[in-house]
N, CA, C and O atoms as a Tripos MOL2 file, in Angstrom:
@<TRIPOS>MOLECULE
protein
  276   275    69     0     0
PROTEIN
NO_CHARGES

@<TRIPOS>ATOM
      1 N         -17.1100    6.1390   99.5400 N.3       1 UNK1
      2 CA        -18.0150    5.6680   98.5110 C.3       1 UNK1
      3 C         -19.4560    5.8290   99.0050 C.2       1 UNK1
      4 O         -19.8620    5.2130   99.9900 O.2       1 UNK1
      5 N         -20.2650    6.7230   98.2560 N.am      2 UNK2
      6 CA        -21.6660    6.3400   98.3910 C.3       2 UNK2
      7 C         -22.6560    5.1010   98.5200 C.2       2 UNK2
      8 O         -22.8000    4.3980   97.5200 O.2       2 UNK2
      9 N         -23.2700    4.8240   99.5530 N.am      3 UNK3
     10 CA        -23.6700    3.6320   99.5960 C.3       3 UNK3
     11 C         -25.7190    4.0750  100.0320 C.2       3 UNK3
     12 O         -26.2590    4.8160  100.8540 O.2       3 UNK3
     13 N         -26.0920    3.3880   99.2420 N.am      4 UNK4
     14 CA        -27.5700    2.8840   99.3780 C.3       4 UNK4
     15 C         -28.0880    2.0910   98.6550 C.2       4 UNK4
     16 O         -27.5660    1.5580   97.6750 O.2       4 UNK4
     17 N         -29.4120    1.8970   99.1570 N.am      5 UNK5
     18 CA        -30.4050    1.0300   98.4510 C.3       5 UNK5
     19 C         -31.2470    1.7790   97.4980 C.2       5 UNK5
     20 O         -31.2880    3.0050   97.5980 O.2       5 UNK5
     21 N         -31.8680    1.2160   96.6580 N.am      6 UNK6
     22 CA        -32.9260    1.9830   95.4940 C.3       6 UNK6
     23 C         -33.5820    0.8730   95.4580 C.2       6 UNK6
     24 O         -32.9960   -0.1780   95.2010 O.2       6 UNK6
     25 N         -34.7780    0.9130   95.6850 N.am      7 UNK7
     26 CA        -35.6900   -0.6280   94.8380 C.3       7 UNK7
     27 C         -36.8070    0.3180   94.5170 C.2       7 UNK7
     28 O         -36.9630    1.3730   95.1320 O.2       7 UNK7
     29 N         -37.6600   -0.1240   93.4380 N.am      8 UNK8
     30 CA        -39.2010    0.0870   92.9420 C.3       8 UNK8
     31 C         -40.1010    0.4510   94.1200 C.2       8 UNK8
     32 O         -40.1110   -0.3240   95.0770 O.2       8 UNK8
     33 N         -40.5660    1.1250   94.1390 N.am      9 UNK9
     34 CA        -41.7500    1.5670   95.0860 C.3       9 UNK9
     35 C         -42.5410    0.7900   95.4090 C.2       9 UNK9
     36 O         -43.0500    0.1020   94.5240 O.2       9 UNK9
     37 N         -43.0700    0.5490   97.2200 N.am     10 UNK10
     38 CA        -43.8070   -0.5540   97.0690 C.3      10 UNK10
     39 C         -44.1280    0.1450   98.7760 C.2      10 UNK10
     40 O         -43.2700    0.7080   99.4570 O.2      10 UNK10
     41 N         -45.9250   -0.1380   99.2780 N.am     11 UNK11
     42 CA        -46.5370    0.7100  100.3660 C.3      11 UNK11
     43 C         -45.9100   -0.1540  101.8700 C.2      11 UNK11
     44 O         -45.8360    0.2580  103.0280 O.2      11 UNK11
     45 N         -45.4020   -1.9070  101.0790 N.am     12 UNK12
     46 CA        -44.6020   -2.5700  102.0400 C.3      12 UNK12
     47 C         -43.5200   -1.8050  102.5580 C.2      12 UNK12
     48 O         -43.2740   -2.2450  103.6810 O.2      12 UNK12
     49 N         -42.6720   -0.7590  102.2340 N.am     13 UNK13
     50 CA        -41.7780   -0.7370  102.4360 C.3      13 UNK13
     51 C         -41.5930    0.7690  103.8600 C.2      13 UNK13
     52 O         -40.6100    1.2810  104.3960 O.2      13 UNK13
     53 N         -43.0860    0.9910  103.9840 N.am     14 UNK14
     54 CA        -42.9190    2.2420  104.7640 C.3      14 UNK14
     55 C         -43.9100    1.4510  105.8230 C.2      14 UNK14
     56 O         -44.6730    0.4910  105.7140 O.2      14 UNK14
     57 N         -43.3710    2.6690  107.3200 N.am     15 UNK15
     58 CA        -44.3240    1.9160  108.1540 C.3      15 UNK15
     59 C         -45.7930    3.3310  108.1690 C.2      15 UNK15
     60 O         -45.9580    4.3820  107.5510 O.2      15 UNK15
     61 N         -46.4690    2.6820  109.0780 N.am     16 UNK16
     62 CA        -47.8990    3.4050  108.8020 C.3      16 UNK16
     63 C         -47.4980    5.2260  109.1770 C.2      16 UNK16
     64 O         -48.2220    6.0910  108.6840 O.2      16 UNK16
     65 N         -46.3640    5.5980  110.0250 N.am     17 UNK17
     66 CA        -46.2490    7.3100  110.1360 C.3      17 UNK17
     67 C         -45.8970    7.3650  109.0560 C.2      17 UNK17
     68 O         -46.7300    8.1720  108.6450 O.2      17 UNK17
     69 N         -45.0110    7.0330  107.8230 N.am     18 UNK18
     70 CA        -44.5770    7.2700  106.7150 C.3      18 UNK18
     71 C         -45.7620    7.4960  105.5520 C.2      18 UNK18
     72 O         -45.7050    6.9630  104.4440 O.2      18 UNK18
     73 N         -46.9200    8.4390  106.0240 N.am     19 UNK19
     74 CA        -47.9630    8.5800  105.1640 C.3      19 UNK19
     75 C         -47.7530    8.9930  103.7360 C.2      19 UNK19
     76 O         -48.4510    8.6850  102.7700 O.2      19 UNK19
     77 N         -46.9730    9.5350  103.7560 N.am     20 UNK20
     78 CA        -46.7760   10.1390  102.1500 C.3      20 UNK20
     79 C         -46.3420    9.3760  100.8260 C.2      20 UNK20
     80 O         -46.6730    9.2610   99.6460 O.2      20 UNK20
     81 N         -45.0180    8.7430  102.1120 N.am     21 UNK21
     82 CA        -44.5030    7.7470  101.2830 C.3      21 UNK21
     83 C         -45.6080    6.6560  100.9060 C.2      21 UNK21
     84 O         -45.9150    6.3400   99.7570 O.2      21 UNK21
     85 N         -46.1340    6.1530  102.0510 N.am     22 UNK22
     86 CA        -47.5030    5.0410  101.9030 C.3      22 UNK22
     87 C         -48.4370    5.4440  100.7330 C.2      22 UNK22
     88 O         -48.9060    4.5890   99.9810 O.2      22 UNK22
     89 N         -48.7650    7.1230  100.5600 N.am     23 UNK23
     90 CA        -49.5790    7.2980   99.5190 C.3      23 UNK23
     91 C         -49.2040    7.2740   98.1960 C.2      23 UNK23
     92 O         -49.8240    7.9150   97.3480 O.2      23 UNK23
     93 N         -48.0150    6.4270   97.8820 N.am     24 UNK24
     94 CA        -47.3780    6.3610   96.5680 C.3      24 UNK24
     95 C         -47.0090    8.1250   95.8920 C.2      24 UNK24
     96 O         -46.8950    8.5230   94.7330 O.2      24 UNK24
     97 N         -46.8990    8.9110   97.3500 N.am     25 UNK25
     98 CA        -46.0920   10.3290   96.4420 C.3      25 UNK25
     99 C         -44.9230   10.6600   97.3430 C.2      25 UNK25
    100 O         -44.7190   10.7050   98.5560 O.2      25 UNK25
    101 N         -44.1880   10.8900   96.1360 N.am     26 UNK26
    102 CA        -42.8450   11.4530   96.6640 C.3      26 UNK26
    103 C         -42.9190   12.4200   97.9230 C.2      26 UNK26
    104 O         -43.5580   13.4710   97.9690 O.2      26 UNK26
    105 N         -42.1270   11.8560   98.9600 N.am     27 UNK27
    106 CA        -41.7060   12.2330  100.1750 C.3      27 UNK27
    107 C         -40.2940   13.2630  100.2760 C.2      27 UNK27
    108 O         -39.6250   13.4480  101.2930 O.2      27 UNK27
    109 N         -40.1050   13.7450   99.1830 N.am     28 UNK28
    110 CA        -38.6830   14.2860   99.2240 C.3      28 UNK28
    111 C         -38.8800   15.9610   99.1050 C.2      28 UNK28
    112 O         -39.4110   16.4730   98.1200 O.2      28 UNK28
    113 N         -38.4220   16.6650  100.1470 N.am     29 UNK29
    114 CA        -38.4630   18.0500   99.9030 C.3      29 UNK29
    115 C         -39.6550   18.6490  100.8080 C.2      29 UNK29
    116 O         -39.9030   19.8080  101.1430 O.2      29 UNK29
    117 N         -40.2220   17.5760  101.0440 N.am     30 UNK30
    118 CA        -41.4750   18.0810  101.9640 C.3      30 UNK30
    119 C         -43.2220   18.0740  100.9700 C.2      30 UNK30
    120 O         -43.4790   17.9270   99.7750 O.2      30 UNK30
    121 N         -43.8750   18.2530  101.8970 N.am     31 UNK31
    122 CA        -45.3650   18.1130  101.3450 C.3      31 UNK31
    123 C         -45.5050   19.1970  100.4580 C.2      31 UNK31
    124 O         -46.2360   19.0440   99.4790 O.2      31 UNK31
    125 N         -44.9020   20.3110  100.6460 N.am     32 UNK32
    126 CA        -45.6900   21.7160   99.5820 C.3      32 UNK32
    127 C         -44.5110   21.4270   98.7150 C.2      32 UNK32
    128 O         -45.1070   21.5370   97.6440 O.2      32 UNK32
    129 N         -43.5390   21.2000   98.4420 N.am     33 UNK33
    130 CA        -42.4390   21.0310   97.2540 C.3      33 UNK33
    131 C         -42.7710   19.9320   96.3070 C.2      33 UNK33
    132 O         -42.7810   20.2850   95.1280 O.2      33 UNK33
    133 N         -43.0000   18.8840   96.5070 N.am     34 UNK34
    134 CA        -43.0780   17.6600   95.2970 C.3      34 UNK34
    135 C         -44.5890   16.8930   95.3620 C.2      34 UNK34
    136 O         -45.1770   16.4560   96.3510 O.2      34 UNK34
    137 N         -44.9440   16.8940   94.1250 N.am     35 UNK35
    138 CA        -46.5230   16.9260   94.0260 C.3      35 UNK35
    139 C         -46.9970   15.5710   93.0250 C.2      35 UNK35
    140 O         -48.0820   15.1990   92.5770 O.2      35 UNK35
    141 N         -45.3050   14.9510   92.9120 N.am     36 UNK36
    142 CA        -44.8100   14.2070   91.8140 C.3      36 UNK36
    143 C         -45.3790   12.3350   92.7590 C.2      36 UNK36
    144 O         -45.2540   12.0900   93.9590 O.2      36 UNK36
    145 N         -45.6860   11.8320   92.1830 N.am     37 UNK37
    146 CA        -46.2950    9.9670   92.6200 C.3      37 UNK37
    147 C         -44.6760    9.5300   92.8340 C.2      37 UNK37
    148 O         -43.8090   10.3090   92.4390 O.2      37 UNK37
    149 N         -44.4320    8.6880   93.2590 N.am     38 UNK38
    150 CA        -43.3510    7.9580   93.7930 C.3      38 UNK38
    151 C         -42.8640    6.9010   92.5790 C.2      38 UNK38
    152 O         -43.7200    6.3550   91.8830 O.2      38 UNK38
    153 N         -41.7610    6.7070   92.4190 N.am     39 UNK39
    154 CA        -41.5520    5.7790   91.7100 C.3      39 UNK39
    155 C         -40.6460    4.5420   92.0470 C.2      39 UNK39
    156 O         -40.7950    3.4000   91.6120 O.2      39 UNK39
    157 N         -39.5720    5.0430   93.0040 N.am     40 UNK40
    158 CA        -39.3200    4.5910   94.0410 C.3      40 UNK40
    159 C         -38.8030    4.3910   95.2160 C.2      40 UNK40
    160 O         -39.2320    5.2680   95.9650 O.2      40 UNK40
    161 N         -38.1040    3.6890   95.7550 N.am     41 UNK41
    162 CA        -37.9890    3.9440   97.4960 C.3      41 UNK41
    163 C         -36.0300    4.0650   97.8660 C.2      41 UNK41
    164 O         -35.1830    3.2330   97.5400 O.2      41 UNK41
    165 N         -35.8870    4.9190   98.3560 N.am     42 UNK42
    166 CA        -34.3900    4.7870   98.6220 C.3      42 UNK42
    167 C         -34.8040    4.5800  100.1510 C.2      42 UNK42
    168 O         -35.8110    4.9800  100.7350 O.2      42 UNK42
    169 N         -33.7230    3.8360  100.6200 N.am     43 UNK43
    170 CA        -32.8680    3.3120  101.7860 C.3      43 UNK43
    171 C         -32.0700    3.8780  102.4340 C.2      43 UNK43
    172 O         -30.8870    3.6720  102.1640 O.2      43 UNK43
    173 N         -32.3080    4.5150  103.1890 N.am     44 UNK44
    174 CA        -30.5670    5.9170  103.6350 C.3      44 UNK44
    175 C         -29.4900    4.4830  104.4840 C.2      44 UNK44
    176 O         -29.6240    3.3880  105.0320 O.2      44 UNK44
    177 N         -28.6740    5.2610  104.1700 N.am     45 UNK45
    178 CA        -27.6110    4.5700  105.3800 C.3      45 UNK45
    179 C         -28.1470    3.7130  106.5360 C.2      45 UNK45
    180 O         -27.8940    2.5730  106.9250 O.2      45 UNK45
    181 N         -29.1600    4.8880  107.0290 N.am     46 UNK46
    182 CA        -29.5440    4.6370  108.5170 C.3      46 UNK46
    183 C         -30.8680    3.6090  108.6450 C.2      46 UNK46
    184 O         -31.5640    3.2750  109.6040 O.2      46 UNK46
    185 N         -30.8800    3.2760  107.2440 N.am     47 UNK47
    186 CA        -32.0960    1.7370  107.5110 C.3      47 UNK47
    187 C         -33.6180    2.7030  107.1300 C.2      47 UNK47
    188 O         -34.6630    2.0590  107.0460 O.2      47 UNK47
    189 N         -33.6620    4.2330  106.9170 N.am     48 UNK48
    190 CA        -34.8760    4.5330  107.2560 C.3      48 UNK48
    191 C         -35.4810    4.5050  105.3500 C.2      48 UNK48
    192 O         -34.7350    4.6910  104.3890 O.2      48 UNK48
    193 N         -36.5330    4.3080  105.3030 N.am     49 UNK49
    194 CA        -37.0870    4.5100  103.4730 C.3      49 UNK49
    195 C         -37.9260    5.6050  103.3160 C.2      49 UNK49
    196 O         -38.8590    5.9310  104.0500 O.2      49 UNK49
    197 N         -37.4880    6.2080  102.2020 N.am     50 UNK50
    198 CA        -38.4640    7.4200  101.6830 C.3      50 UNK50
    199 C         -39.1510    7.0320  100.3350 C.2      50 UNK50
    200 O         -38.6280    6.0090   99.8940 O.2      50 UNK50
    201 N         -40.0240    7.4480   99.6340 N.am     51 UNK51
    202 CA        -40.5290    7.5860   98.2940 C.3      51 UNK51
    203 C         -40.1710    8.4950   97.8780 C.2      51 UNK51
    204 O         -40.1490    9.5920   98.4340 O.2      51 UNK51
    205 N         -39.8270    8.2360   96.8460 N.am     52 UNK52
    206 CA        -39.2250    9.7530   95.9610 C.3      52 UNK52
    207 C         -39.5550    8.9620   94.1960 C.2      52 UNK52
    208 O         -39.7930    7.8020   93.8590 O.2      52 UNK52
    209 N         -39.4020   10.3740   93.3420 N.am     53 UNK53
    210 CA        -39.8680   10.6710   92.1330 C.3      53 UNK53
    211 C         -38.5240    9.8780   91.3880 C.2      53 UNK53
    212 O         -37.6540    9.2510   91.9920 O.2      53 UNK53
    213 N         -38.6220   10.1050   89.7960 N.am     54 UNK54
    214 CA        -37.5800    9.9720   89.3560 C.3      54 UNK54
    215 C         -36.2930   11.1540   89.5320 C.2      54 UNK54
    216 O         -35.0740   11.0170   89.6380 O.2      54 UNK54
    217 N         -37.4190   12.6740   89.4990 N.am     55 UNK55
    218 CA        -36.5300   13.3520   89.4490 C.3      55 UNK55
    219 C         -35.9210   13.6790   91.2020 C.2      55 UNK55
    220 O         -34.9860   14.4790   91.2320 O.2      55 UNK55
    221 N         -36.1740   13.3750   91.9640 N.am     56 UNK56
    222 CA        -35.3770   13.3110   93.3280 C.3      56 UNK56
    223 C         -34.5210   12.7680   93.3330 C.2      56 UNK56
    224 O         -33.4070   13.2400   93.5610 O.2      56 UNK56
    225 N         -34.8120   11.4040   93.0410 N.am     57 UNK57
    226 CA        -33.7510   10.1600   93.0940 C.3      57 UNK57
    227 C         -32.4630   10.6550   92.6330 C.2      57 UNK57
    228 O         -31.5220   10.8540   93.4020 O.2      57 UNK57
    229 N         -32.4120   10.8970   91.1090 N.am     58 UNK58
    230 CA        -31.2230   11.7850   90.5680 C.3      58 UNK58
    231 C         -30.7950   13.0660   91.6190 C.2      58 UNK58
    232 O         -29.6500   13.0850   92.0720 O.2      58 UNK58
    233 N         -31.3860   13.7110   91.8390 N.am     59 UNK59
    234 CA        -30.6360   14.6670   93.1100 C.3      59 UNK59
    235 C         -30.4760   13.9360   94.0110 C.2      59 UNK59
    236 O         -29.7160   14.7050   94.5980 O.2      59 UNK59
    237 N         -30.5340   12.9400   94.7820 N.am     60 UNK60
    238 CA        -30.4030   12.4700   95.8580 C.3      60 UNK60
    239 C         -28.6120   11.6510   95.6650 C.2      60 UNK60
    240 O         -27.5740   11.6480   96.3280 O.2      60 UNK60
    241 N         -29.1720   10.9400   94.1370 N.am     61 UNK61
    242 CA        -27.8430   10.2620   93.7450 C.3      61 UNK61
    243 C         -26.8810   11.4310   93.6800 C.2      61 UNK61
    244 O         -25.8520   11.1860   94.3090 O.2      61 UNK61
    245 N         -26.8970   12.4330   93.2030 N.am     62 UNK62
    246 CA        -25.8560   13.3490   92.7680 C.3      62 UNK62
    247 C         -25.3670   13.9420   94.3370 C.2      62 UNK62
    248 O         -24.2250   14.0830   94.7740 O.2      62 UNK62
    249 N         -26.6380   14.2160   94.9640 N.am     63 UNK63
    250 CA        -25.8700   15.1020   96.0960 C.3      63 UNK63
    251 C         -24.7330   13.8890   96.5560 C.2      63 UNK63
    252 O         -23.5340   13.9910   96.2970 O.2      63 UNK63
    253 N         -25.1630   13.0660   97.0720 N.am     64 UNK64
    254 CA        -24.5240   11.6670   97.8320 C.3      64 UNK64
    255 C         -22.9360   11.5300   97.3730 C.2      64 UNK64
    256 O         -21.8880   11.5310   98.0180 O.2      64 UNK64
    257 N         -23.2450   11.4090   95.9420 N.am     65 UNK65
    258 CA        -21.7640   11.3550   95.2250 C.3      65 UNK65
    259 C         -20.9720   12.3040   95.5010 C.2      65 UNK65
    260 O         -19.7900   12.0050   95.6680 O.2      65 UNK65
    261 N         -21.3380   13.5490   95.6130 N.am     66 UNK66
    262 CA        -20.2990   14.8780   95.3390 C.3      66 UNK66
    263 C         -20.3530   15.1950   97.0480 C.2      66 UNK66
    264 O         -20.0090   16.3480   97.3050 O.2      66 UNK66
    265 N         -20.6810   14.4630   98.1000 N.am     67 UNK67
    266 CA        -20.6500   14.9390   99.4430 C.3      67 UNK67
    267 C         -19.2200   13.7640   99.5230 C.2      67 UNK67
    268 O         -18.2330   13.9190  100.2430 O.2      67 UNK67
    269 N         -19.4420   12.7320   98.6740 N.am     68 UNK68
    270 CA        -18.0200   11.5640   98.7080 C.3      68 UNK68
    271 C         -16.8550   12.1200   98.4530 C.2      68 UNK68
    272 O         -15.7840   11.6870   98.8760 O.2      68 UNK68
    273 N         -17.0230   13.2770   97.6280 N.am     69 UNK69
    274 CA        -15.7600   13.7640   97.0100 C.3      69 UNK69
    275 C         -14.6830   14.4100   97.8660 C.2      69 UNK69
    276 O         -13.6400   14.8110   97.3480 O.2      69 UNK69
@<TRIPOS>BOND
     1     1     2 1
     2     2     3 1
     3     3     4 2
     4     3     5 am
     5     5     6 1
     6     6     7 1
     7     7     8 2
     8     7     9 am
     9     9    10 1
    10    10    11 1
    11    11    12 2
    12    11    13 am
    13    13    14 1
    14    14    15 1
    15    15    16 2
    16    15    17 am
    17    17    18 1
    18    18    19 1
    19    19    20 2
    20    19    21 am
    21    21    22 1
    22    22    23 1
    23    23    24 2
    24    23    25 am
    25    25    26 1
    26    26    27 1
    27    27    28 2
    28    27    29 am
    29    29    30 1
    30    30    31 1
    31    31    32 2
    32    31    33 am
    33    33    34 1
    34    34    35 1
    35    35    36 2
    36    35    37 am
    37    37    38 1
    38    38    39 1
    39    39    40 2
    40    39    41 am
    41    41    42 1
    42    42    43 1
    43    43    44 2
    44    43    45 am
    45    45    46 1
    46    46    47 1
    47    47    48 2
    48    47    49 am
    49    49    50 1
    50    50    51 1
    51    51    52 2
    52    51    53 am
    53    53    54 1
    54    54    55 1
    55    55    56 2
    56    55    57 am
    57    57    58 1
    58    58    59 1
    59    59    60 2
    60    59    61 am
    61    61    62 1
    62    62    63 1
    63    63    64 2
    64    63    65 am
    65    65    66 1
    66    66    67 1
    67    67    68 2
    68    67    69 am
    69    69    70 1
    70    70    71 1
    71    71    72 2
    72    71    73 am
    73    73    74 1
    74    74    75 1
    75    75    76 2
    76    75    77 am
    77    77    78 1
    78    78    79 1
    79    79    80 2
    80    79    81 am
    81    81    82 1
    82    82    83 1
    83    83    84 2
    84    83    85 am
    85    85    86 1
    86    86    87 1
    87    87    88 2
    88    87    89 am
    89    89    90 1
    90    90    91 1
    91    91    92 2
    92    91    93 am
    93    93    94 1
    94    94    95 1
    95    95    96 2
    96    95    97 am
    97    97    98 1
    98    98    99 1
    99    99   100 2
   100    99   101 am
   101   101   102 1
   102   102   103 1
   103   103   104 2
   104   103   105 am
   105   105   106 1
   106   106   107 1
   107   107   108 2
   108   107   109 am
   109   109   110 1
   110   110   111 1
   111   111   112 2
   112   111   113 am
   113   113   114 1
   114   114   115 1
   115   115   116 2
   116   115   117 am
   117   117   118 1
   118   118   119 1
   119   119   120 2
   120   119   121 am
   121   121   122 1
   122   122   123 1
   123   123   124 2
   124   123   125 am
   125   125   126 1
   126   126   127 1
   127   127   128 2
   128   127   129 am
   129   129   130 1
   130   130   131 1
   131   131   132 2
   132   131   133 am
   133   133   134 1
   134   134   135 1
   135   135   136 2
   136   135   137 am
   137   137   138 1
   138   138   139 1
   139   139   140 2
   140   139   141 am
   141   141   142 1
   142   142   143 1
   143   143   144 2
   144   143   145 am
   145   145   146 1
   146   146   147 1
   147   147   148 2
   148   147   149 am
   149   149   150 1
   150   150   151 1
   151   151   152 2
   152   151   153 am
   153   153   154 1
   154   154   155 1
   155   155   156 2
   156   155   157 am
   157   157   158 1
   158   158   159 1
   159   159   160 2
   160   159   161 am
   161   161   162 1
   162   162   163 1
   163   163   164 2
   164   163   165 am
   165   165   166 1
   166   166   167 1
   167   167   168 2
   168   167   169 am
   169   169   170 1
   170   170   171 1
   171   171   172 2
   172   171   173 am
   173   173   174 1
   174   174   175 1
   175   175   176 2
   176   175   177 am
   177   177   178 1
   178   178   179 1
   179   179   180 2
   180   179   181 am
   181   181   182 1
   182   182   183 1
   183   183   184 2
   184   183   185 am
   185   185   186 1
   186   186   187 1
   187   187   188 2
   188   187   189 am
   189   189   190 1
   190   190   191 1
   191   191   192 2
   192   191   193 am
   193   193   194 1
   194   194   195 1
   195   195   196 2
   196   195   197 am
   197   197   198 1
   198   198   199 1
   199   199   200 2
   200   199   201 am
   201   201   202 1
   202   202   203 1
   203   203   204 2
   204   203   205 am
   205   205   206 1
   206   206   207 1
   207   207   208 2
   208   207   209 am
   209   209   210 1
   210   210   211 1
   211   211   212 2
   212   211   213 am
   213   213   214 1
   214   214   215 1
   215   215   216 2
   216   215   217 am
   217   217   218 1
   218   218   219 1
   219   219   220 2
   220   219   221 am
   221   221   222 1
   222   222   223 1
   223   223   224 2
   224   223   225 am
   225   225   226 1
   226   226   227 1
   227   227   228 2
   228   227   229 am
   229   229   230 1
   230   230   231 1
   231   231   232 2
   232   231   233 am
   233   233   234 1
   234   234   235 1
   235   235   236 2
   236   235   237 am
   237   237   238 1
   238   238   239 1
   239   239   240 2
   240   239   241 am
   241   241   242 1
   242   242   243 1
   243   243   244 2
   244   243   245 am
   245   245   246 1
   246   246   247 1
   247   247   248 2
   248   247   249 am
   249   249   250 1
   250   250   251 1
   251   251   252 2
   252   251   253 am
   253   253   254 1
   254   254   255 1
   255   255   256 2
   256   255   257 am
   257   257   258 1
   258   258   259 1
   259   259   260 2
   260   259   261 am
   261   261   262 1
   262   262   263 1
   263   263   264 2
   264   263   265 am
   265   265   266 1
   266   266   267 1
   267   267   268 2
   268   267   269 am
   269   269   270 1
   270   270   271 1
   271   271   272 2
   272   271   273 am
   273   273   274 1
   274   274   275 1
   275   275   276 2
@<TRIPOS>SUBSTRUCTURE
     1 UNK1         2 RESIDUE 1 A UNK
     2 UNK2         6 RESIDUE 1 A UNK
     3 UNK3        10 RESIDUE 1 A UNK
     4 UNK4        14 RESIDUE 1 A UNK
     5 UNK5        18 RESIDUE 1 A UNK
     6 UNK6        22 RESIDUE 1 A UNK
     7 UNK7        26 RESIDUE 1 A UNK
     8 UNK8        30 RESIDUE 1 A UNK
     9 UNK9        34 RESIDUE 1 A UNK
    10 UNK10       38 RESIDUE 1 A UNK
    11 UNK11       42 RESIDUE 1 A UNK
    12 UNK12       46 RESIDUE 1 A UNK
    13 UNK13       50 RESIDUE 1 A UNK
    14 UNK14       54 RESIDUE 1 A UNK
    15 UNK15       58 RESIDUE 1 A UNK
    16 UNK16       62 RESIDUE 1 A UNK
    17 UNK17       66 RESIDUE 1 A UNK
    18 UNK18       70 RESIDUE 1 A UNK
    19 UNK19       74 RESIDUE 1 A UNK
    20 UNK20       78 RESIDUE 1 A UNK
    21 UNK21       82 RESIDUE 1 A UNK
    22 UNK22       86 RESIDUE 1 A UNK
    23 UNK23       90 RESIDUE 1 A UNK
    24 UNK24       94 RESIDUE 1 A UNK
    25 UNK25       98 RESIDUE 1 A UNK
    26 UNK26      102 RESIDUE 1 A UNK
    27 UNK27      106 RESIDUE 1 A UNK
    28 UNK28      110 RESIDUE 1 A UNK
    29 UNK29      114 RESIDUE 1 A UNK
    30 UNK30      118 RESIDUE 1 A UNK
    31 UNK31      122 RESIDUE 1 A UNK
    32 UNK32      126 RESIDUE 1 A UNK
    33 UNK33      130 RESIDUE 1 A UNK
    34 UNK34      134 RESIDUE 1 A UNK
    35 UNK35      138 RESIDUE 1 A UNK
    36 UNK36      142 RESIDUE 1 A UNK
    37 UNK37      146 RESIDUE 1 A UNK
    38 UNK38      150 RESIDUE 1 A UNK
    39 UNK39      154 RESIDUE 1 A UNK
    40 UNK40      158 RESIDUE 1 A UNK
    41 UNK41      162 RESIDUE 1 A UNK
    42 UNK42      166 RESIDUE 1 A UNK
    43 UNK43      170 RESIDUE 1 A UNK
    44 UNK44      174 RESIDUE 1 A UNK
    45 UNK45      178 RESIDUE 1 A UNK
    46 UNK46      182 RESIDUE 1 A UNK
    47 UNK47      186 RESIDUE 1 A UNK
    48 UNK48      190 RESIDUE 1 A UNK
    49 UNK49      194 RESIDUE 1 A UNK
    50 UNK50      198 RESIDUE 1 A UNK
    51 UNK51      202 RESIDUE 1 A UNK
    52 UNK52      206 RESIDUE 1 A UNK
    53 UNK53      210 RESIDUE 1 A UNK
    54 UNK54      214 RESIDUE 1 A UNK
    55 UNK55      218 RESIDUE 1 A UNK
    56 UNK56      222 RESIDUE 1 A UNK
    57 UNK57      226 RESIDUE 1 A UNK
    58 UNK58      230 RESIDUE 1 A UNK
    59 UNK59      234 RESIDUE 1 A UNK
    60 UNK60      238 RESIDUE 1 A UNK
    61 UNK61      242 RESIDUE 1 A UNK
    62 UNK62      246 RESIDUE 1 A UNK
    63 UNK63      250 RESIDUE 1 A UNK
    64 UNK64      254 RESIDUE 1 A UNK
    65 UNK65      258 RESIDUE 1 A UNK
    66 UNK66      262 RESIDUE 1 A UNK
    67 UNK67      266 RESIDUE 1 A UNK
    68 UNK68      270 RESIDUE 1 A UNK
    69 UNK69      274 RESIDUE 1 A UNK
């Protein structure tokens, strides 16, 4: 079973190297790929948080699920 966290975006939730995420823009895919503001923060497994878009989040959910399968 896929397991994470999702909450609302918030600059609490990254520490100060996590600049991107801190700048309220999506952290997913790298700096030249997503140009998109953050909406909000997933949780990996491993405790670490990213910012990501709406549209990441949905790829992130989908990959996760179909790596369960």
């Amino acid at each position: 079973m896929a397991r994470f966290e999702v909450k609302r975006w918030s600059a609490a939730h990254y520490t100060p190297r996590a600049e991107k995420s801190r700048m309220h823009m999506c952290a997913q895919g790298g700096a030249e790929v997503c140009g998109r503001d953050a909406e909000f923060t997933i949780v990996y497994p491993n405790g670490e948080s990213i910012a990501t878009c709406p549209e990441h989040l949905i790829t992130y959910v989908r990959t996760r699920i179909k790596e369960d399968d």
